[in-house]
C-alpha positions as CSV (number, residue, x, y, z in Angstrom):
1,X,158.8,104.3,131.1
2,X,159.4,102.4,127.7
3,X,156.3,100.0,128.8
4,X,154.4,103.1,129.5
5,X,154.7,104.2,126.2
6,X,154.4,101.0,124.3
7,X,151.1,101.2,126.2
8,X,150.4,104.4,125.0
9,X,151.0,103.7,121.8
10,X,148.7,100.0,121.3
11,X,146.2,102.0,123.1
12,X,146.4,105.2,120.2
13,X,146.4,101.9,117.7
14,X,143.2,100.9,118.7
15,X,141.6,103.6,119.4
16,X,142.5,104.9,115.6
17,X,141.5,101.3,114.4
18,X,138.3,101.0,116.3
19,X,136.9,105.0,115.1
20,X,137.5,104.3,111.8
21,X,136.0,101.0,111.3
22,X,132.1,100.4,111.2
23,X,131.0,98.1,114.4
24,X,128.7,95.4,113.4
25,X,125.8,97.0,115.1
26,X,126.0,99.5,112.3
27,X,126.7,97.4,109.5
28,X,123.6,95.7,110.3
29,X,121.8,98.7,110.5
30,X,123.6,99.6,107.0
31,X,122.4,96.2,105.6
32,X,118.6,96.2,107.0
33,X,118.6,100.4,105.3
34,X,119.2,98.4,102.1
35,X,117.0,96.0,102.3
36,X,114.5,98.5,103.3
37,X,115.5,100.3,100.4
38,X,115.6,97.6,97.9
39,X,112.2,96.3,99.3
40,X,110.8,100.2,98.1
41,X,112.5,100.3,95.2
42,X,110.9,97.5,94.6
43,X,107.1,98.1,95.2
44,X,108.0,101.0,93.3
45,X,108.9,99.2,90.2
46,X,105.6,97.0,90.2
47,X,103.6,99.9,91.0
48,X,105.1,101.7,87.8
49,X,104.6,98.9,85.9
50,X,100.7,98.0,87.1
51,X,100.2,101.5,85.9
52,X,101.5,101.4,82.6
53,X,99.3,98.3,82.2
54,X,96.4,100.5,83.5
55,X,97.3,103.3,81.0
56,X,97.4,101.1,78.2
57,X,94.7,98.9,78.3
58,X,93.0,102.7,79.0
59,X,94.3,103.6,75.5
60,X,92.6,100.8,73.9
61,X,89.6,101.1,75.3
62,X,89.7,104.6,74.3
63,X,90.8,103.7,70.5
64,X,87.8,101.1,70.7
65,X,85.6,103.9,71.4
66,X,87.3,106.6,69.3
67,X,86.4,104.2,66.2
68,X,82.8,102.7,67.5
69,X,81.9,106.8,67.6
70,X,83.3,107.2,63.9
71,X,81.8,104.8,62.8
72,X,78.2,105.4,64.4
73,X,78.7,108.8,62.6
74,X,79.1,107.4,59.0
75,X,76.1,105.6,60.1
76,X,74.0,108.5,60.6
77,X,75.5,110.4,57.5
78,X,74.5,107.6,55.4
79,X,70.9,107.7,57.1
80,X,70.3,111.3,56.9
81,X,71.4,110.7,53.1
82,X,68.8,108.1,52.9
83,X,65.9,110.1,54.6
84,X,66.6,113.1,52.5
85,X,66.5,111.4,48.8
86,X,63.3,109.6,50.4
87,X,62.0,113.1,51.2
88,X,62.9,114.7,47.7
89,X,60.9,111.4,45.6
90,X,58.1,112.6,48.3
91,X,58.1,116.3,47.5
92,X,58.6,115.0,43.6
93,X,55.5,113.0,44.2
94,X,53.4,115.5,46.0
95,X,54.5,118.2,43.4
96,X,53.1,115.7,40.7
97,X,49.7,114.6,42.5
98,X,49.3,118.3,42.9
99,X,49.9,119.3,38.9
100,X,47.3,116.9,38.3
């Protein structure tokens, strides 16, 4: 009877020992999850960073052509100013030709 129970009782032991512990099929599983994980996390990290590089080198190319446009508009201003003094000294010299 006492063997019985000393049976009884290795038996509960390892049975309590072997449900709480992780086998090593499952810590391999566990370990290849993180890996997995790690692998995404990482992709996702590069891909973050490849489009920041994309967003910036947008954003200079935009400032390039933010300024090229301004200053193709001073440009212009400073030809329309041109074209209209030339077109007053030809109304001045028409008016005069025509006085005389």
């Amino acid at each position: 009877m006492k063997t019985r129970t000393n049976v009884i009782a290795i038996v509960a032991v390892l049975s309590a020992m072997l449900t709480g512990c992780a086998t090593s099929r499952q810590m391999e599983k566990v370990e290849a999850d993180q890996k997995l994980l790690d692998t995404k996390v990482e992709q996702a990290l590069q891909n973050a960073q490849a489009a920041k590089a994309a967003a910036d080198e947008a954003k200079l190319k935009a400032d390039d052509a933010t300024n090229r446009a301004e200053q193709a508009e001073k440009a212009a201003q400073e030809r329309e100013r041109i074209a209209n003094e030339k077109m007053q000294r030809a109304d001045s010299a028409f008016l005069k030709s025509m006085r005389k």
